[in-house]
C-alpha positions in Angstrom: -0.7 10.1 -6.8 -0.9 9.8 -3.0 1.8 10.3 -0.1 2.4 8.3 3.3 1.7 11.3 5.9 4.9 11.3 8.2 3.8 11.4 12.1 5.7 14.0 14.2 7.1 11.7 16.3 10.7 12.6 17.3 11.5 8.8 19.7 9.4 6.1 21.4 8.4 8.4 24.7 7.0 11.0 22.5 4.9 8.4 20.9 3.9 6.9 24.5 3.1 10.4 25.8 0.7 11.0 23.3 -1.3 7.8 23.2 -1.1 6.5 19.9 -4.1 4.1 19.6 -2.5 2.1 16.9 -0.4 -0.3 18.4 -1.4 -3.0 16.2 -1.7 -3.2 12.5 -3.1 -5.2 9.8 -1.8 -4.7 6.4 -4.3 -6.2 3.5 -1.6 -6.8 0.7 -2.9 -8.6 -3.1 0.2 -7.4 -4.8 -1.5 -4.9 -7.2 0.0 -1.4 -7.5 -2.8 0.1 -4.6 -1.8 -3.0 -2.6 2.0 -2.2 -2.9 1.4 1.6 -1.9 -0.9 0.4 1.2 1.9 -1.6 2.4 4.5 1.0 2.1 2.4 3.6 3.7 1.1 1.0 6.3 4.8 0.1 6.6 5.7 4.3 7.7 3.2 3.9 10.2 4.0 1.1 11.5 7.5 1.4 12.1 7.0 4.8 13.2 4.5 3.7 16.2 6.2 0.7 16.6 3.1 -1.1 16.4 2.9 -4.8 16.2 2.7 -6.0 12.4 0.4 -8.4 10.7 -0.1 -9.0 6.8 -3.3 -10.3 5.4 -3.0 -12.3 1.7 -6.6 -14.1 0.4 -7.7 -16.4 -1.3 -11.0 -15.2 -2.9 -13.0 -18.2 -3.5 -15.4 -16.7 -5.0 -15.1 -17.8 -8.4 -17.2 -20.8 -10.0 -15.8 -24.4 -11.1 -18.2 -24.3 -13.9 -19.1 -28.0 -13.2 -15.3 -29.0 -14.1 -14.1 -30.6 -10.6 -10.5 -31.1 -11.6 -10.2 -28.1 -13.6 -11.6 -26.0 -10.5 -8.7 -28.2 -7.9 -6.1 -27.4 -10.5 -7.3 -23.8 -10.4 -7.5 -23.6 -6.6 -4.0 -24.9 -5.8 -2.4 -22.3 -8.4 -4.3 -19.9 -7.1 -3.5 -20.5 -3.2 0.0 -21.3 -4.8 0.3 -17.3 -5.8 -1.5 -16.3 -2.8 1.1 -17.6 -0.3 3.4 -15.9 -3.0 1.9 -12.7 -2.2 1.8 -13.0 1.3 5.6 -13.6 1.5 6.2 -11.0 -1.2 4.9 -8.8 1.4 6.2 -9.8 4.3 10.1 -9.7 2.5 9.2 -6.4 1.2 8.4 -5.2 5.3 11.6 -6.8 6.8 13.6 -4.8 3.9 12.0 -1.9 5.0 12.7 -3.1 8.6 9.1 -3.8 9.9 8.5 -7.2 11.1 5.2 -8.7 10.7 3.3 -11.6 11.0 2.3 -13.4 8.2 -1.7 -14.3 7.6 -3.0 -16.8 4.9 -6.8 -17.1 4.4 -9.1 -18.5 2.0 -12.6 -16.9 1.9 -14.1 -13.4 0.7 -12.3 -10.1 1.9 -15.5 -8.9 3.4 -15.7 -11.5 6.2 -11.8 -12.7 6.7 -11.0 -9.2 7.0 -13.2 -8.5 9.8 -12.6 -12.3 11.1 -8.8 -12.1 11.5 -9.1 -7.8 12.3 -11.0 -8.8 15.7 -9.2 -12.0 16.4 -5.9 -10.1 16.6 -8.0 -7.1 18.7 -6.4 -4.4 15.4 -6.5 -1.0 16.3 -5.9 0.0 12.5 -6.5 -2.2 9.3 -5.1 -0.6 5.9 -5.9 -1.5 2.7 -5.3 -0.5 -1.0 -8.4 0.7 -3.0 -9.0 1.6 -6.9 -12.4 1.8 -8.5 -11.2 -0.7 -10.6 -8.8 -2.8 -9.0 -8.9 -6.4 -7.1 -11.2 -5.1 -4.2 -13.4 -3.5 -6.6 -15.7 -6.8 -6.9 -16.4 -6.4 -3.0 -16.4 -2.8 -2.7 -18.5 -1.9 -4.9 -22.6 -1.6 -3.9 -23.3 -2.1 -0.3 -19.9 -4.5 0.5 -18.2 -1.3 1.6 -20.6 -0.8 4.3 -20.6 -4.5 5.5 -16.6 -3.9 5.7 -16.8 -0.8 8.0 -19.5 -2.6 9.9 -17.9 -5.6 11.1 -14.5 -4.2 12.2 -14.4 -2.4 15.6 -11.3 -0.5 14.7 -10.1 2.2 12.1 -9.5 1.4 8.8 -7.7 3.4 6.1 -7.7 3.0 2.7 -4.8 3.9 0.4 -7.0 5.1 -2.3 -5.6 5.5 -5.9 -7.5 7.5 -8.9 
C-alpha cells in the first residue's frame, strides 16, 4: 500500500524560500485504482506547492479495427466518450479536494502525448500511476519505459502499486 509523503512546508514563503522546482504539474489520470492514488498523491503535492495543475486523460488508439470500419467508429466514439468521462472525473475529484487544474484530452499513445503535452506546458513534474499489470502496462513494459523518461525534460514520479 503506498502513502502521499507530506512536504514540510509550514505557508507559501517557506515554500518560496526554499525553491521548490515544481511549480507546474501534470497529473496522468485513466481512472484505475493506481490512477486514482496518483491523483490523490499528485493532488497533496500540488496543493501543497501551489503549483499550477494540469490533468492528462488518453485515448489510446492503439487497438485494431479488424477490417470492420463502422464497428471500429462505433468503438472510437465510446471509447473517447469514456475518456472525456475520465478526464472530468478527475478534474471534479481535484476541485473537491480544492486543486484546480486544467483539463487535457488527447488521442494517441501515452509514450508520445505524454512527453508532447509535458514539454508544451514546460512541466517541472509529471505523475503517473503504475501496476505491472495495469492500463500502462502495455507501454511500460520492454523498452517503452525508457522512451518515456527520455522524452520528458522534467521529473516524473510514479505512484507505483504491488
Amino acid at each position: 500500500m503506498s502513502q502521499c509523503v507530506a512536504l514540510p512546508f509550514a505557508n507559501s514563503s517557506e515554500k518560496a524560500q526554499a525553491m521548490v522546482p515544481f511549480n507546474r504539474i501534470l497529473l496522468c489520470y485513466d481512472a484505475t485504482p493506481e490512477g486514482r492514488r496518483a491523483l490523490r498523491c499528485g493532488a497533496a503535492l500540488a496543493r501543497q506547492l501551489q503549483a499550477e495543475t494540469h490533468l492528462l486523460s488518453i485515448l489510446d488508439i492503439g487497438w485494431s479495427s479488424g477490417g470492420y470500419e463502422m464497428l471500429s467508429t462505433m468503438k472510437f466514439d465510446i471509447d473517447e466518450e469514456a475518456a472525456k468521462e475520465i478526464l472530468q472525473d478527475g478534474i471534479e475529484k481535484l476541485d473537491g479536494w480544492g486543486v484546480p487544474a486544467m483539463g487535457h484530452f488527447v488521442v494517441g499513445s501515452a509514450v508520445e502525448e505524454i512527453p508532447r503535452l509535458a514539454s508544451a506546458l514546460r512541466a517541472d513534474l509529471i505523475v503517473i500511476g503504475h501496476r505491472p499489470e495495469g492500463l500502462f502496462s502495455r507501454w511500460w513494459s520492454g523498452d517503452n519505459h525508457a522512451l518515456l523518461l527520455n522524452r520528458v525534460s522534467c521529473g516524473v514520479l510514479f505512484e507505483v502499486s504491488e
